[in-house]
N, C-alpha and C positions, 0 to 999 in steps of 0.2 A: 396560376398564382401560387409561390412558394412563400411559406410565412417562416419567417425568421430574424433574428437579428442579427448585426452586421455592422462593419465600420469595415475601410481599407478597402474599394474596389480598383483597385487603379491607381489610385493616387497614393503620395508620399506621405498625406496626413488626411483622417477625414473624421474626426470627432463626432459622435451624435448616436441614432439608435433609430435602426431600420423598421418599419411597420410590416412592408411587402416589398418582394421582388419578383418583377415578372421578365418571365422569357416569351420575347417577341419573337414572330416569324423571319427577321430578319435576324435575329440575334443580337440586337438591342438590349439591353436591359438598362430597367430604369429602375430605382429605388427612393424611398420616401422617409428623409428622416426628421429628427425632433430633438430638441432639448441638445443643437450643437452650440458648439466654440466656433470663433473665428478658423476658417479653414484656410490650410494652404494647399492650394490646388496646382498641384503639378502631373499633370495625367503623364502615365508612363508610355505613351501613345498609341496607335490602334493596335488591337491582337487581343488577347486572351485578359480577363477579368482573373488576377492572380487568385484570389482566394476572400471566404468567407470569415468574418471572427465578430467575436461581441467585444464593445469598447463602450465604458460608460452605460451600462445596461439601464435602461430605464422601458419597461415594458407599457404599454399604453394601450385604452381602448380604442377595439376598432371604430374607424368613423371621427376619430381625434382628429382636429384641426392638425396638418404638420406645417415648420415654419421654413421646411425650403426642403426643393425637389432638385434632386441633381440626374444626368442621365450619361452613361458612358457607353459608346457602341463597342461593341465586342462579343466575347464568347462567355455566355456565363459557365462557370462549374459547381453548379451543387450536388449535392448529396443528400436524399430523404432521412439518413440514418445517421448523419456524423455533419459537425459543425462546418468542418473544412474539406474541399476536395481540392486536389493540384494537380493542374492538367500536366500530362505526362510529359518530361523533359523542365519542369518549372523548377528553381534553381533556389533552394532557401538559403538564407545565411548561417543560422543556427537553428539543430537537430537534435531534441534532446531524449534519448531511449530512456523510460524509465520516469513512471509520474510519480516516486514516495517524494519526502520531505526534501531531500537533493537535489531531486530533477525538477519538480514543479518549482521549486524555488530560482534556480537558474532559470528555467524556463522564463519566470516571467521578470526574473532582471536583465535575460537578453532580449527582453521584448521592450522594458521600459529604456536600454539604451539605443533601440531605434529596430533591431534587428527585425528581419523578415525569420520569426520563429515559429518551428514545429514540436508539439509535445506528442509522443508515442507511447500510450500506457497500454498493455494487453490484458490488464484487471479494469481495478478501480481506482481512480487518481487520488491519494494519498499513500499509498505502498505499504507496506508490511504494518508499518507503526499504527496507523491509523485504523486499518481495516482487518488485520490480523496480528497486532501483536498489541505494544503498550495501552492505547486507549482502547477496546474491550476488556484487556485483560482488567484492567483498572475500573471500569464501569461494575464488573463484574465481582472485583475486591473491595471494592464502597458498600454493595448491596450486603454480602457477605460479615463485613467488618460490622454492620451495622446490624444484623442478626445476631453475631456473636455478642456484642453491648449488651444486648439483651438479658443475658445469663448473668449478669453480675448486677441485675436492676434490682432485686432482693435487697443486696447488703447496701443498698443508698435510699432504703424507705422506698421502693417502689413497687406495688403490687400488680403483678401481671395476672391476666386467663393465659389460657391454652395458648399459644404459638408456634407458629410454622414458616415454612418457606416457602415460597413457587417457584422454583427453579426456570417454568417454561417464562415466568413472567420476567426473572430477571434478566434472562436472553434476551426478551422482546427490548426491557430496556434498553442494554446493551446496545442491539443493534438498533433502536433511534438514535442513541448517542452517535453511532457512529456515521449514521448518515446523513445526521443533521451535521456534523465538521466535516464530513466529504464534500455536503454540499455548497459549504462555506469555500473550501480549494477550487468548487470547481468555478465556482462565479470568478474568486481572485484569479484562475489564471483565465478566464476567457475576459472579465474585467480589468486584462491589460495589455489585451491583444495578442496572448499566443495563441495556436491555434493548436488544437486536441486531435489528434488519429486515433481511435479504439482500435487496435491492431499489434500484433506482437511482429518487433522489429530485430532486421536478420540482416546484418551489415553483407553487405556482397562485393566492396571494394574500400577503399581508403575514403573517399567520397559517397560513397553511393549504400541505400540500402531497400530491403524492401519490406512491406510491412500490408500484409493479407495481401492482395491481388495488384498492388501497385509498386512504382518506382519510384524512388525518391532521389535526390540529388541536394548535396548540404556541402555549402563552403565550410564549416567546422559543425564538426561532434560531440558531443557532451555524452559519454556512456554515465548512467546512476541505474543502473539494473536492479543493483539490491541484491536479497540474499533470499534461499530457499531453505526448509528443518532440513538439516545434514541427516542420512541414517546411519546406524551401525551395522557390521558385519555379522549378524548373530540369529541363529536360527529360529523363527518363531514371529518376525519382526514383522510377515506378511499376516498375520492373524487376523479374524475380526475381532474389536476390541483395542485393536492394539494401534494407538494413539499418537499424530504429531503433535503440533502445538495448532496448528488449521482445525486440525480434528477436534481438540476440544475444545475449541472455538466455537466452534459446529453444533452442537450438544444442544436438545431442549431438555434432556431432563440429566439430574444430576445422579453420577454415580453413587453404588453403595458403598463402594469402598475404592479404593487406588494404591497404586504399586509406580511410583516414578525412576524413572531411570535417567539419569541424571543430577546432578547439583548445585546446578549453577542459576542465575538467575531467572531464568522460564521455567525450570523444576522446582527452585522456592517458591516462588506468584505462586504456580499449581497448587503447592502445598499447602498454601496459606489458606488460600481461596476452601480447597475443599475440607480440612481441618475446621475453619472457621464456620461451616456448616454441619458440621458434626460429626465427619465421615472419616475413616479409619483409613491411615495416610502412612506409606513404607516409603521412603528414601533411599536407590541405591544408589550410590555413588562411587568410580573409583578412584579417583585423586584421595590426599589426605586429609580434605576438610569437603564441606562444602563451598561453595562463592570461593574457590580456591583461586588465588589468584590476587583477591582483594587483603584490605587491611587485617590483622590476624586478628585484631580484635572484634572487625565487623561478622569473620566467622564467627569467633568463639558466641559473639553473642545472638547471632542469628539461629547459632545451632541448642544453645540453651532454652531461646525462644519458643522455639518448633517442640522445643521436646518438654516445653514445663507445658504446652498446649498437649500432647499427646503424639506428634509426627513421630515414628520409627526414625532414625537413621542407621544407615548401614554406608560409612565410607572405608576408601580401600577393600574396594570391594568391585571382583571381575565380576559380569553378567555371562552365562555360558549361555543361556536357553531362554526363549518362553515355550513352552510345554502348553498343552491342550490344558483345558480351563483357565487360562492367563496365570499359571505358575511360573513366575520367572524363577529361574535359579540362577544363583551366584557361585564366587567361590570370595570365600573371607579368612583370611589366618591360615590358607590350608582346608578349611572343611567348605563344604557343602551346604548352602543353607538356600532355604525358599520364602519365597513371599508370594502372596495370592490375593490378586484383586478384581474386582467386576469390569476393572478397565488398567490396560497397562500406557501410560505413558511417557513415549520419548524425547526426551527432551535432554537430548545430545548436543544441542549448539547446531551453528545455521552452516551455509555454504553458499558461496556466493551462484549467484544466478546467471551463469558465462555460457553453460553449456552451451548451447541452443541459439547464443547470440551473434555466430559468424565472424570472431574476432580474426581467426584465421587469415579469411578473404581483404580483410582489412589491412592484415602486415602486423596486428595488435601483439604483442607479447603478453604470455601469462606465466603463472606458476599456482601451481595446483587448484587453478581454477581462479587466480585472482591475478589483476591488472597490471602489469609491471606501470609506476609512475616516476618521475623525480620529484625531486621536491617543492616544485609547483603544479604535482598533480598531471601532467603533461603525460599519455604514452608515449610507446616507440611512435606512435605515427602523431606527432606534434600537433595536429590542428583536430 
C-alpha cells in the first residue's frame, strides 16, 4: 500500500483526492477517492497508468467513508521520493525546466488548459525570487528597518532599556517566511495538476530531455532557468569570507562590518540591511553612480540616503584585489585606495543559468549565455 494523493490515472479527467493506492499482483491498481465532481471517464485503454498528481487536494482520515471507488488495470508507476514517475518512452505535452515565478506559473496555466504537464525544478519550486533573493532579502530588511526605528524613539516621547538584535533569530524568521510561500507554490502547482520532477534538467534533443536518471519526451518546451550571481575576474574572489548574494543569505550571525562590491540593486538591499543594524558598510562601485542605469534622481537620492545613514560610497571605482584579511583594493581618480571588512560581498549582478542546460543538443541559440527569442518569446527551435 502506497499512500498518497492523486487525480489522472488513465483517464482524460478525474477530479477528487486519493486516500490509497495499491499494487496488485497482477498489476491492477485500484484507487479510493472522495470529495469528486462529476467525472468524465474516458480511459486511454489498457497499458501503463500515465502518471501521479494532486488535484483538488483535500487530505482525509484514514478509515474515512470514500464516496466512489474506481479501478483501472495496468501498470502503476510510482515513486517513494517524488510525486510523479513516467514510464519510460511516456510522451508529455508540455515540459517546463525551471520552477521560479516563470516556470511554475506556465507550468500550471498549461495544466489548466488541459495539457499533460511536467514541472522540472533542481532546487526549490519558487526560484531565485522566493528562496534566494527578494522575499528573504525583504524579510530580513523589515526586521532590520524595524531595529533601526528604534533609535529615533527618544525624540517621539519614548523611553527605551537596553536593546539589541538576534541576528540568528532574524534568519530563522526569514527562513519561515520563506517556506511557508514555497509551500503555498507547491500546493498551487500540484493543486492544478502539473506534476513536479526534483531533478536538474539537461535537454538532449529538440524534443527530448533528461533529468537525474530518466528520459523524458515533451511535444513543447518551456525553458525559465533563471539566473545564477555572475562573478568577477579578480584576484581574491575565492577567499573565505568573500560573499555572493546565496552566501549571505546563508549567514546565522551578522557581520562586523562589510565591504560591497557593487551598486546596484542586491548591493543597496545589502547595504541597507546591514547599516540599518549598525554595522560599518563600504560601497564599491564602478559605474558613475550607484542603481546606474535608473532614474538620475532615484540615484541621487538613494545615494544621499546611505550616506546621511553612514554607508561609504566609493563609485568609479575599479576593484584590483581582495588581499588576505578581506582587504579589497580599488583604483579611484588614479590612486590606490582600500577598504576592509569582516566580510566581502559580491554583488556583481546575476547570469543566466544556460550553462549546464544542454541548449546545444537541442538546436537552441544563444549569446553569452542568454536565449536567442523573437518577439513572441519563441527560440530557434519554435515549439
Amino acid at each position: 500500500v502506497t499512500q498518497c494523493s492523486m487525480a489522472s490515472i488513465g483517464f482524460s479527467s478525474l477530479v477528487g483526492t486519493a486516500l490509497r493506492v495499491t499494487r496488485e499482483e497482477d498489476c491492477g491498481a485500484s484507487a479510493e477517492f472522495t470529495d469528486g465532481a462529476p467525472n468524465t471517464l474516458a480511459p486511454v485503454g489498457a497499458g501503463t497508468i500515465q502518471g501521479v498528481h494532486i488535484q483538488n487536494v483535500r487530505r482525509l482520515p484514514l478509515g474515512e467513508r470514500v464516496t466512489r471507488t474506481m479501478t483501472y488495470q495496468g501498470t502503476l508507476a510510482l515513486d517513494g521520493e517524488r510525486e510523479i514517475f513516467f514510464q519510460p518512452g511516456d510522451v508529455i505535452t508540455c515540459a517546463v525546466i525551471g520552477g521560479g515565478p516563470g516556470g511554475y506559473i506556465a507550468a500550471i496555466r498549461a495544466a489548466q488548459l488541459g495539457k499533460k504537464t511536467v514541472l522540472v525544478e533542481k532546487r526549490d519550486l519558487g526560484g531565485t525570487c522566493l528562496n534566494r533573493g527578494c522575499i528573504p532579502t525583504k524579510a530580513l530588511l523589515h526586521s532590520a528597518e524595524r531595529y533601526q526605528q528604534l533609535s529615533g524613539a527618544k525624540a517621539l516621547g519614548i523611553t527605551l532599556g537596553e536593546y539589541s538584535f538576534q541576528y540568528k533569530k532574524m534568519a530563522k524568521r526569514k527562513d519561515k517566511v520563506v517556506k511557508q510561500l514555497r509551500s503555498g507554490v507547491e500546493n498551487l502547482v500540484a493543486g492544478h495538476g502539473a506534476d513536479l520532477v526534483r531533478a536538474e534538467a539537461v535537454l538532449t534533443g529538440p524534443h527530448t530531455f533528461r533529468a537525474g536518471e530518466e528520459e523524458f519526451e515533451a511535444e513543447r518546451i518551456i525553458l525559465a532557468a533563471g539566473s545564477v550571481p555572475a562573478a568577477i575576474p579578480v584576484p581574491g574572489t575565492d577567499k573565505p569570507g568573500v560573499l555572493n548574494s546565496d552566501g549571505v543569505l546563508a549567514l546565522e550571525e551578522c557581520p562586523e562590518s562589510v565591504v560591497i562590491i557593487g551598486g546596484g540593486v542586491i548591493g543597496v538591499e545589502f547595504a541597507t540591511l546591514f547599516r540599518d543594524l549598525g554595522k560599518p558598510v563600504t560601497i564599491v562601485e564602478m559605474l558613475p553612480s550607484i542603481l546606474y542605469g535608473n532614474d538620475s534622481d532615484v540615484c541621487r537620492t538613494m545615494t544621499e540616503l546611505l550616506t546621511d545613514r553612514g554607508v561609504t560610497i566609493h563609485t568609479g571605482a575599479k576593484v584590483l584585489e581582495i588581499r588576505d584579511g578581506l582587504t579589497c583594493v580599488f583604483e579611484k581618480e588614479g590612486q590606490k585606495l582600500t577598504a576592509e571588512g569582516a566580510v566581502v560581498i559580491l554583488a556583481t549582478g546575476r547570469k543566466p543559468d544556460t550553462a549546464a542546460l544542454g541548449l546545444e543538443a537541442a538546436g537552441v541559440a544563444t549569446e553569452r549565455g542568454f536565449v536567442l527569442v523573437d518577439d513572441e518569446l519563441r527560440t530557434t527551435v519554435p515549439h
